[in-house]
MIDOSE-1310 file (N, C-alpha, C; in nm, 2 decimals, decimal comma, always signed):
residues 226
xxxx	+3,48/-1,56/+3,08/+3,38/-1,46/+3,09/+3,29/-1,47/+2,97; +3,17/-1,48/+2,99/+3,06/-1,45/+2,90/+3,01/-1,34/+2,87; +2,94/-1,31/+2,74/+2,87/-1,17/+2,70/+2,72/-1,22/+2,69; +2,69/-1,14/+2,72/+2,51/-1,15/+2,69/+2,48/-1,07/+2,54
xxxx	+2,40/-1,10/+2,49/+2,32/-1,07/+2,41/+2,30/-0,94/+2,42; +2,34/-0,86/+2,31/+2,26/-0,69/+2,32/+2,08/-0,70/+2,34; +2,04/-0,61/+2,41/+1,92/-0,57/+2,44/+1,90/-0,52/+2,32; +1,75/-0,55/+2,23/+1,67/-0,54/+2,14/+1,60/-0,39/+2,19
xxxx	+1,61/-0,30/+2,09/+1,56/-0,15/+2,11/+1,44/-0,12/+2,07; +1,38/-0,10/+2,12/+1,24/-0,08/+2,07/+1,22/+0,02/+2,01; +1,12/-0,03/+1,89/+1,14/+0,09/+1,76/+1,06/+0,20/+1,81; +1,07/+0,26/+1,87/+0,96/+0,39/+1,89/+0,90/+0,52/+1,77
xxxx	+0,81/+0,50/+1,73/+0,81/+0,57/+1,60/+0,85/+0,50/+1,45; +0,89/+0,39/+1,45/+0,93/+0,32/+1,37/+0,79/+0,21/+1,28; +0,76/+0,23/+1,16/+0,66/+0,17/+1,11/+0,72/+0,09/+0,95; +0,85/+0,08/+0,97/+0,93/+0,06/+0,89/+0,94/-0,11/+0,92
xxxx	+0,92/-0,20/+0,84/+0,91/-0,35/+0,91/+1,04/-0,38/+0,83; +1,11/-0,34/+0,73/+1,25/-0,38/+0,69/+1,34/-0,31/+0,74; +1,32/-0,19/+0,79/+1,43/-0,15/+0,84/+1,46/-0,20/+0,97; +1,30/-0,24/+1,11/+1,30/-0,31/+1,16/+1,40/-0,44/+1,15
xxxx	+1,37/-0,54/+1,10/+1,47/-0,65/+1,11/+1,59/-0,64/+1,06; +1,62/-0,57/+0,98/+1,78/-0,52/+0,96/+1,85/-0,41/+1,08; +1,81/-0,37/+1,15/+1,85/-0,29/+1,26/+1,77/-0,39/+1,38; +1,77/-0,47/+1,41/+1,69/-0,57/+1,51/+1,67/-0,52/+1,62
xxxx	+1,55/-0,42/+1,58/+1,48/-0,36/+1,68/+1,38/-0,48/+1,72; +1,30/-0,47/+1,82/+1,22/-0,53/+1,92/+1,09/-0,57/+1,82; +1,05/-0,70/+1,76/+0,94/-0,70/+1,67/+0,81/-0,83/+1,75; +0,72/-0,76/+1,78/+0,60/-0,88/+1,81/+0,57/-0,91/+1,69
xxxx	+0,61/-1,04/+1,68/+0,54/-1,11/+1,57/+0,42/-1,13/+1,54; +0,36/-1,09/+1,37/+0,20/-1,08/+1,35/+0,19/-1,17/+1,25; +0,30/-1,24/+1,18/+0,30/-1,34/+1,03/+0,19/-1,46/+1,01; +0,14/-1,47/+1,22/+0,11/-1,60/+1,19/-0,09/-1,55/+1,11
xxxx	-0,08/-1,40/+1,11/-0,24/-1,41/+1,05/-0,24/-1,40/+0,88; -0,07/-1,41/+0,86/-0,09/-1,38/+0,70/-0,19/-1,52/+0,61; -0,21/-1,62/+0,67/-0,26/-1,73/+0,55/-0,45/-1,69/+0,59; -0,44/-1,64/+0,69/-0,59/-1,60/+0,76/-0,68/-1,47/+0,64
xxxx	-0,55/-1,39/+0,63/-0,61/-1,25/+0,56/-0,59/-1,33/+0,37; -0,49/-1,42/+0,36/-0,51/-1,48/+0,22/-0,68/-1,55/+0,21; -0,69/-1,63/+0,33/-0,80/-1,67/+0,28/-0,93/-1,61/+0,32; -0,95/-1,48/+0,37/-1,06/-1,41/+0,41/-1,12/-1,34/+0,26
xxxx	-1,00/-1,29/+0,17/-1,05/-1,23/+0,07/-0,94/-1,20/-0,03; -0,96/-1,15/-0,17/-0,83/-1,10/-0,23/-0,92/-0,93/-0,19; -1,00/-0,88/-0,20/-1,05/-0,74/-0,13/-1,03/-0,72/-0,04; -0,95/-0,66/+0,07/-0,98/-0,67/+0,20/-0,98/-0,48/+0,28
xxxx	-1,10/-0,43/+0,38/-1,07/-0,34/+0,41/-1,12/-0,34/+0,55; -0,94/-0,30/+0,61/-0,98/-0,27/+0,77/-0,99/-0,14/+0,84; -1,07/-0,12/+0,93/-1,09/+0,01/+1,02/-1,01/-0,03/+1,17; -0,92/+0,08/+1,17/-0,86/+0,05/+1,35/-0,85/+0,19/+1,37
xxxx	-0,85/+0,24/+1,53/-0,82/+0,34/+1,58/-0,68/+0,41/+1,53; -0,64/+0,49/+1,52/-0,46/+0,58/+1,57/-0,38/+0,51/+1,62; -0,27/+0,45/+1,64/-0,19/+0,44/+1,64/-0,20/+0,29/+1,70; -0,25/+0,21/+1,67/-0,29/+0,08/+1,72/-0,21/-0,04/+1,55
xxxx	-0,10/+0,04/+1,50/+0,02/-0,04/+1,41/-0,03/-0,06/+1,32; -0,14/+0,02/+1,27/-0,13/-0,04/+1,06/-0,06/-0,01/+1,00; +0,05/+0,13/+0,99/+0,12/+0,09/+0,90/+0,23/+0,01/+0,89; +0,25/-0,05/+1,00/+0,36/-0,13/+1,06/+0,29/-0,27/+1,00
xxxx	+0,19/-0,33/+1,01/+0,14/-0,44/+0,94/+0,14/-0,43/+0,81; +0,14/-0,31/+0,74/+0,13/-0,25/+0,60/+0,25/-0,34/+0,55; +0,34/-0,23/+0,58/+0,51/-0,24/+0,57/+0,55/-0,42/+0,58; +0,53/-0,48/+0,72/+0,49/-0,60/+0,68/+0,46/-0,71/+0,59
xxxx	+0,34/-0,68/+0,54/+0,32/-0,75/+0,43/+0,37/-0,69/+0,32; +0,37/-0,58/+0,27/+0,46/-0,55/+0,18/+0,58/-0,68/+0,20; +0,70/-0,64/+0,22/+0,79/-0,74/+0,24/+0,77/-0,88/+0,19; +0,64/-0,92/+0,28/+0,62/-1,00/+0,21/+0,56/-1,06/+0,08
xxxx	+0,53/-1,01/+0,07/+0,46/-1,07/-0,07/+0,53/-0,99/-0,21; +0,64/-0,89/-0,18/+0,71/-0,82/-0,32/+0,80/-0,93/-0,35; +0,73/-0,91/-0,46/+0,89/-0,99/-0,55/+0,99/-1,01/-0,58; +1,03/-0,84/-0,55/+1,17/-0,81/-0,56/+1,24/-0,86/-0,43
xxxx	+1,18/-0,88/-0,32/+1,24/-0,90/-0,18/+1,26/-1,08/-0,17; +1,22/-1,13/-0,29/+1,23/-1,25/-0,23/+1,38/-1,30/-0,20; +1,45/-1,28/-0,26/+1,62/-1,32/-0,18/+1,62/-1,26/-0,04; +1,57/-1,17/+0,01/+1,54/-1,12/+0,13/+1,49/-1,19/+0,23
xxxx	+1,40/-1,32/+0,19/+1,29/-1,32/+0,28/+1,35/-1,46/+0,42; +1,44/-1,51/+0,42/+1,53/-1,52/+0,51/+1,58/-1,47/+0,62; +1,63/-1,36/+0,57/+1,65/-1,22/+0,63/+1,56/-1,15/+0,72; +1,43/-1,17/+0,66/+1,33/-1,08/+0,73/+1,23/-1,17/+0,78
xxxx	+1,23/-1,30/+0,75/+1,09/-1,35/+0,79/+1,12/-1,52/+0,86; +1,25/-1,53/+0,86/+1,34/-1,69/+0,89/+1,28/-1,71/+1,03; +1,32/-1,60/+1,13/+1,27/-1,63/+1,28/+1,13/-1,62/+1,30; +1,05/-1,57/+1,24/+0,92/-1,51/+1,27/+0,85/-1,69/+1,20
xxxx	+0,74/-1,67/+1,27/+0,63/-1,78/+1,21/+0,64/-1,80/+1,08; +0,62/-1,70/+1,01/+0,58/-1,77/+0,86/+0,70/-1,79/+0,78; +0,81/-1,79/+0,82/+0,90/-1,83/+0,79/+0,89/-1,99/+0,79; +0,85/-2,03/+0,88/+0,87/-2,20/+0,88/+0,71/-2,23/+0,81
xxxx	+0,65/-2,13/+0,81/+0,45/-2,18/+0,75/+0,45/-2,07/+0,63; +0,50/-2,10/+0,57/+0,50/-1,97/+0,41/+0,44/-2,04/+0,32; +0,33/-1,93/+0,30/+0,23/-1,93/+0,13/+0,26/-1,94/+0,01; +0,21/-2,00/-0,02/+0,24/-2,01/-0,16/+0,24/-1,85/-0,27
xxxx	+0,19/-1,79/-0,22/+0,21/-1,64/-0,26/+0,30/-1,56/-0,28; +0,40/-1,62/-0,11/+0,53/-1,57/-0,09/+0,59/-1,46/-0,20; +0,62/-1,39/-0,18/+0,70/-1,25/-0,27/+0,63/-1,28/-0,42; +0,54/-1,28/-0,44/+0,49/-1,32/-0,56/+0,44/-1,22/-0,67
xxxx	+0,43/-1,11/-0,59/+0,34/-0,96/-0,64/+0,45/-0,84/-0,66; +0,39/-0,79/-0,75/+0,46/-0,64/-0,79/+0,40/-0,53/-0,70; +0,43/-0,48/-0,54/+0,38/-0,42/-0,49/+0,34/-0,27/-0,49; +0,22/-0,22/-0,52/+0,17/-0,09/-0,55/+0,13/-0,03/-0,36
xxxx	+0,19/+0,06/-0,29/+0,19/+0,11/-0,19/+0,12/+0,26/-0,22; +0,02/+0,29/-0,18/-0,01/+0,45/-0,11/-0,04/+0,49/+0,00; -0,04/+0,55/+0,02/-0,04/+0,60/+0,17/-0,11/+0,76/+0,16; -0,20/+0,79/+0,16/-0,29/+0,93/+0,15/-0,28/+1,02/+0,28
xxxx	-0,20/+0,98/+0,40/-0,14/+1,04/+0,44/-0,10/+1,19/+0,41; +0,01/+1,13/+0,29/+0,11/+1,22/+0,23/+0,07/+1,28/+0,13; -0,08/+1,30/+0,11/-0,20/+1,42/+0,05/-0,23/+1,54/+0,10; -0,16/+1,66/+0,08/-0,16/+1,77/+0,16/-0,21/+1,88/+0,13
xxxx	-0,27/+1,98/+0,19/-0,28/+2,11/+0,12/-0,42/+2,16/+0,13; -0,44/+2,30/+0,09/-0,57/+2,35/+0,09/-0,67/+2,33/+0,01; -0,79/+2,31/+0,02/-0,91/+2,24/-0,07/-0,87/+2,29/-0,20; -0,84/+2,40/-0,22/-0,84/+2,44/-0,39/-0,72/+2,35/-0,47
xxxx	-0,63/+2,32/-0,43/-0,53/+2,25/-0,50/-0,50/+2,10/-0,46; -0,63/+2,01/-0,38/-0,63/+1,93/-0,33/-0,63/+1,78/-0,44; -0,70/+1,85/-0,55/-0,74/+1,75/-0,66/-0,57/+1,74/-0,68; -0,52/+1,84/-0,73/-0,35/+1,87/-0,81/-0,27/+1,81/-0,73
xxxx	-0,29/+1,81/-0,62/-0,18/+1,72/-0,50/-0,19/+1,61/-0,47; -0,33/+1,55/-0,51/-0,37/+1,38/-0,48/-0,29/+1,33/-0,63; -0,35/+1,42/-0,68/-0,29/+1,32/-0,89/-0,16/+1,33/-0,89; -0,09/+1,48/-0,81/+0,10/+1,46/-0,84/+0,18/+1,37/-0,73
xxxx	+0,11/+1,31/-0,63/+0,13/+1,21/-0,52/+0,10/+1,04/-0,62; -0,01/+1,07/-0,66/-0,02/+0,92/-0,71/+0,05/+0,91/-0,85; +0,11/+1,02/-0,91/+0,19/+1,00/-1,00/+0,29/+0,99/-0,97; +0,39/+1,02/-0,87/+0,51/+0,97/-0,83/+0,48/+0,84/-0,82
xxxx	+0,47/+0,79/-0,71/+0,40/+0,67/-0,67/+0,40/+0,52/-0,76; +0,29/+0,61/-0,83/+0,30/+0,49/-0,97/+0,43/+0,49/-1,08; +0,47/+0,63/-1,10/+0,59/+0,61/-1,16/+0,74/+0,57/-1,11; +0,74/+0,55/-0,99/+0,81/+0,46/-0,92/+0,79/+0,30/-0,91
xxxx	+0,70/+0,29/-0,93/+0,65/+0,13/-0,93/+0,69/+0,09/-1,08; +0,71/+0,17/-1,15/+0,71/+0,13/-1,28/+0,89/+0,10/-1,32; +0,96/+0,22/-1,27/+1,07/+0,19/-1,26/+1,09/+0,02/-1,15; +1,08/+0,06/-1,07/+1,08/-0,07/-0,97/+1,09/-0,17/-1,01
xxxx	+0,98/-0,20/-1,10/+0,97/-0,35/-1,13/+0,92/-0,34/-1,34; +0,99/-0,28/-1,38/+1,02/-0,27/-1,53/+1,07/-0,43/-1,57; +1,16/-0,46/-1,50/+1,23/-0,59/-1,51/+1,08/-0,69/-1,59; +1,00/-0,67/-1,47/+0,86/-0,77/-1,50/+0,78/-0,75/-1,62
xxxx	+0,77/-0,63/-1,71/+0,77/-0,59/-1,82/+0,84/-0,60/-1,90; +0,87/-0,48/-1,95/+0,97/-0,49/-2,11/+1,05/-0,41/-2,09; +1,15/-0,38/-2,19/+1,30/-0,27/-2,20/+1,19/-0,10/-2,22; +1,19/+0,00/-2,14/+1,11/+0,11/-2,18/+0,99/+0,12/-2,12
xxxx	+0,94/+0,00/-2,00/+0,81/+0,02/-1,96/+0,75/+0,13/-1,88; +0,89/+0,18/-1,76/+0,87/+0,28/-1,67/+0,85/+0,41/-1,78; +0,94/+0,44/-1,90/+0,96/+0,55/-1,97/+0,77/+0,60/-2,03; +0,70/+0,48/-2,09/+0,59/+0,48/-2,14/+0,51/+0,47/-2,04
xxxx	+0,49/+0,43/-1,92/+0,41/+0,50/-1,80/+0,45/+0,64/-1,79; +0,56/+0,72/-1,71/+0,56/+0,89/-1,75/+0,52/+0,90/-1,83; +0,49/+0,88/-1,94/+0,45/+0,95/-2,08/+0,33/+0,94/-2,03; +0,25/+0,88/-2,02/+0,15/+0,84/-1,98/+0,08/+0,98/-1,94
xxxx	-0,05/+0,99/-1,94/-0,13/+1,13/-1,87/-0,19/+1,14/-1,76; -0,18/+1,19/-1,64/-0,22/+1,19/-1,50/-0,23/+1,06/-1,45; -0,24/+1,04/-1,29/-0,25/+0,90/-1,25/-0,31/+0,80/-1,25; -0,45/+0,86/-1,29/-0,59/+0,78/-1,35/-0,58/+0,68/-1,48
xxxx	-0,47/+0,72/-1,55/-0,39/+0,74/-1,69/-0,29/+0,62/-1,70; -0,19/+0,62/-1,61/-0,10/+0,54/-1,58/-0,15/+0,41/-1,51; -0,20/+0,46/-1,42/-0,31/+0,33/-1,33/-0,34/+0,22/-1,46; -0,46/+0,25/-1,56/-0,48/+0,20/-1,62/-0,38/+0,13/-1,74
xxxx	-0,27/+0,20/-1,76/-0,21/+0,17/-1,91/-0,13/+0,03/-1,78; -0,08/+0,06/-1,68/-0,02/-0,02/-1,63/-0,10/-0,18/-1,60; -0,22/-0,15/-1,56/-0,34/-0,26/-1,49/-0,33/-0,31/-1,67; -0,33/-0,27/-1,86/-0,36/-0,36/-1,89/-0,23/-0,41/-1,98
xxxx	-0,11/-0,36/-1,91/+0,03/-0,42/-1,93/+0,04/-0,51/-1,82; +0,00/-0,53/-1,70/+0,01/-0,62/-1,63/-0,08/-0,77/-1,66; -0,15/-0,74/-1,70/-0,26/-0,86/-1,79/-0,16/-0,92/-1,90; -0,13/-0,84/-1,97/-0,06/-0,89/-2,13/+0,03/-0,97/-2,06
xxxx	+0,13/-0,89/-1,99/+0,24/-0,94/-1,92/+0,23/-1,08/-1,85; +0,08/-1,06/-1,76/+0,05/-1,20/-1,64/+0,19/-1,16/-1,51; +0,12/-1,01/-1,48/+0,26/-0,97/-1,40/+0,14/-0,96/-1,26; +0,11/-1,00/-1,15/+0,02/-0,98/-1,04/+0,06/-0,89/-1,00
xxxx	-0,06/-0,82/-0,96/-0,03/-0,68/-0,86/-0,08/-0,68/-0,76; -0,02/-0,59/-0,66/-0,10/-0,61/-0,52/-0,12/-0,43/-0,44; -0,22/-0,40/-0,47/-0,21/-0,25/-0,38/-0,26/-0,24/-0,21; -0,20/-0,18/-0,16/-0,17/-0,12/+0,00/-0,24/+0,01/+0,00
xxxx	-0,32/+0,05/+0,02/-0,36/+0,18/+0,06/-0,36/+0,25/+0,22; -0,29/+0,27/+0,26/-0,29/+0,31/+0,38/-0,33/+0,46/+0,47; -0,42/+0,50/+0,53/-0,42/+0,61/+0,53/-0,57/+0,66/+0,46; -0,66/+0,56/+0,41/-0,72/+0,58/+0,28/-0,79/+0,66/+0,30
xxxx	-0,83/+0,70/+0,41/-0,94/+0,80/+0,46/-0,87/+0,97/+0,54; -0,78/+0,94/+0,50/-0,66/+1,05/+0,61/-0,72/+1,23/+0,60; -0,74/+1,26/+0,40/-0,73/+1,37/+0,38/-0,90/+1,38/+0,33; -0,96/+1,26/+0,36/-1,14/+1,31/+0,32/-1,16/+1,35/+0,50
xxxx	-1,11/+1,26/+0,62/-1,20/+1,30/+0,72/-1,12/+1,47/+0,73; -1,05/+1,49/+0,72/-0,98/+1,64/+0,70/-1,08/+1,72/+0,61; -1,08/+1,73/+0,51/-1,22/+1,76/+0,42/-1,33/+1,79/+0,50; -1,37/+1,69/+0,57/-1,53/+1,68/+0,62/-1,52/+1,74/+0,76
xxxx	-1,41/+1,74/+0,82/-1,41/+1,82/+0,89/-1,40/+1,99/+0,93; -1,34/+1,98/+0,82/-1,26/+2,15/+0,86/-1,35/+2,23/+0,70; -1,42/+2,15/+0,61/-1,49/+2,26/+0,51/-1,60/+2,21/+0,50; -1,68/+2,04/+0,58/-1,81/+2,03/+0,52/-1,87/+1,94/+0,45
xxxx	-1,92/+1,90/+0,46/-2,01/+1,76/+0,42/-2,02/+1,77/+0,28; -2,08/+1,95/+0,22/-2,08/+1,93/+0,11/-1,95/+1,97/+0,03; -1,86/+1,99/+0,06/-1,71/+1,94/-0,03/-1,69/+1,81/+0,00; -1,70/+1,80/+0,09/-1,69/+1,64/+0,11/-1,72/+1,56/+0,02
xxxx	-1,87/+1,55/+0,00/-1,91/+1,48/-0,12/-1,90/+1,54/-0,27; -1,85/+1,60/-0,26/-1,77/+1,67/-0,40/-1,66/+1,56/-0,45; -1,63/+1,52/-0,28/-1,48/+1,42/-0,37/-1,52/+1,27/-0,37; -1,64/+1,24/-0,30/-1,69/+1,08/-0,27/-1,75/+1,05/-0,38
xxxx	-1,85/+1,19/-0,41/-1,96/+1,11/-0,49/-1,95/+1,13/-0,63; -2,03/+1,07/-0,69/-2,02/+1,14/-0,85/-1,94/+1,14/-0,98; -1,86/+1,25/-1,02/-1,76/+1,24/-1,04/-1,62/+1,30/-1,00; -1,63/+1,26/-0,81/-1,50/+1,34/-0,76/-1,39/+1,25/-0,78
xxxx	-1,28/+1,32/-0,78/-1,17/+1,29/-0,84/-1,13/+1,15/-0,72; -1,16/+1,15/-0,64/-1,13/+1,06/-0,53/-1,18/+0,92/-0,56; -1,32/+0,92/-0,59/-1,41/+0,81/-0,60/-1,35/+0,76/-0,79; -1,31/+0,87/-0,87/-1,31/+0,78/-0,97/-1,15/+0,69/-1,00
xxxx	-1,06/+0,74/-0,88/-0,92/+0,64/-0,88/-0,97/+0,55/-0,83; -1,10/+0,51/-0,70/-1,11/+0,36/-0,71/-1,18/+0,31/-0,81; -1,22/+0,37/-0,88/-1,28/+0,30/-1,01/-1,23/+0,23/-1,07; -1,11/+0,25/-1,08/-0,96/+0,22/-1,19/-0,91/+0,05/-1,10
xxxx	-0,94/+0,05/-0,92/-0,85/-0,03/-0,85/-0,90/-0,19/-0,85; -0,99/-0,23/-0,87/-1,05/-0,34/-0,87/-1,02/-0,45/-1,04; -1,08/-0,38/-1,14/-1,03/-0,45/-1,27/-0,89/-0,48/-1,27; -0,77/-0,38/-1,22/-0,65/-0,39/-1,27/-0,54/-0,45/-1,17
xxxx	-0,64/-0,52/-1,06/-0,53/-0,54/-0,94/-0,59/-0,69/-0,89; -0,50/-0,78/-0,88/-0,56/-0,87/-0,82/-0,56/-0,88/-0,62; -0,51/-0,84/-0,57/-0,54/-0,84/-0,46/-0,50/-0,68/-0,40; -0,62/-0,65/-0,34/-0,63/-0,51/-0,24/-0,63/-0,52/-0,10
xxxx	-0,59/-0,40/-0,04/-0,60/-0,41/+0,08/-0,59/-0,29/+0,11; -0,75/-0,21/+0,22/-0,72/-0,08/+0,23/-0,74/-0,07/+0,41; -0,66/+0,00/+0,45/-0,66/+0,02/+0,65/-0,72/+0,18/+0,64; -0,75/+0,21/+0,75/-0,79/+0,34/+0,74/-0,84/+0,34/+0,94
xxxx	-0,90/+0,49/+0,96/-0,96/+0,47/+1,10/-1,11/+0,44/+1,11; -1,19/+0,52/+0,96/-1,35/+0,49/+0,97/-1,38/+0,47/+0,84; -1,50/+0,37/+0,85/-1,54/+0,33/+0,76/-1,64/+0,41/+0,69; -1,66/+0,58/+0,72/-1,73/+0,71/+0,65/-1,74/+0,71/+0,52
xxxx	-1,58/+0,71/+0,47/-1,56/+0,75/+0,38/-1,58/+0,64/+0,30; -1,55/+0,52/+0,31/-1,56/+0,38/+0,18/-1,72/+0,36/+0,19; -1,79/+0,39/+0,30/-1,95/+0,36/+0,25/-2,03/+0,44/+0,14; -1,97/+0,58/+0,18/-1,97/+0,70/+0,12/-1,92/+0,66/-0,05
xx	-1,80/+0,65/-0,06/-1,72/+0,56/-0,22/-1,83/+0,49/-0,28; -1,88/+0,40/-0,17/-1,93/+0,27/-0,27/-2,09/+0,26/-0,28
């Protein structure tokens, strides 16, 4: 008597790409565009509709390119394409993830909620990958003053160090089209232009990171930024 193979579950709701291949849910393979997007740019920023899988490509690359996952990358990427065609990049970066998403709340406390979001965030990254630094690195980021603060102390400990970074922004546009919708063009540009607190964390993203990558649905808000 033979057994067949369990039927592969489709992740429904699932934008998780490690949890994906460790629970071997149903995955269309997308690896074979990763040497495509290395050599398009180390900047890169895409616009797609709702629900058409960015942050499931996110999650994706993440994986791939963290450093900490490289014992992993058998595990997660052996079957798929780039497993047999892998870059020279491979798990090479210290991965910085946001997701603006998870930026919540009413206009008046909106500044307070973006800086205590990106302060976790970043002070998690610092624990994370301390290893790549010194004994005390995560400790001296917390110390550190708001996220604007940390961003930088970190971007020029990563230089000293020669530790590569790579940021993910996902979502990047999530809580300005919310803004512009529901209070107004001119709060809106309260946070784009000038000196809104929005526009001056990309200020900080370009000097201190060697490769970016931002998804979002419209391109409003980054013409608006830049």
């Amino acid at each position: 008597m033979t057994t067949s193979q369990p039927t592969l579950q489709l992740p429904l709701g699932i934008a998780d790409f490690e949890r994906m291949r460790r629970q071997h849910y149903y995955y269309v393979d997308k690896t074979m565009y990763i040497p495509m997007l290395e050599f398009a740019s180390s900047y890169l920023f895409f616009v797609r509709p709702r629900r058409f899988g960015k942050s499931l490509l996110l999650s994706m690359l993440r994986a791939y390119y963290d450093i900490n996952l490289a014992d992993k990358f058998q595990d997660y990427f052996g079957e798929l394409w780039i497993g047999s065609h892998p870059t020279a990049l491979r798990n090479s970066y210290a991965m910085l993830h946001l997701d603006f998403s998870q930026v919540t709340g009413g206009i008046g406390e909106l500044k307070e909620r973006f800086d205590q979001y990106c302060t976790i965030i970043v002070d998690t990254f610092a624990q994370r990958y301390e290893h790549l630094f010194y004994e005390g690195f995560s400790k001296d980021v917390k110390n550190e003053w708001g996220a604007a603060g940390k961003l930088n102390y970190i971007g020029a400990k990563a230089r000293e160090y020669n530790v590569p970074m790579y940021l993910i922004v996902d979502e990047y546009d999530n809580f300005t089209n919310t803004v512009l919708n529901q209070h107004g063009e001119d709060i809106y540009r309260g946070l784009t232009h000038g000196e809104g607190f929005y526009r001056d964390i990309f200020k900080i993203f370009n000097p201190n990171l060697e490769r970016v990558l931002m998804i979002g649905v419209s391109p409003v808000t980054m013409d608006d930024l830049t």
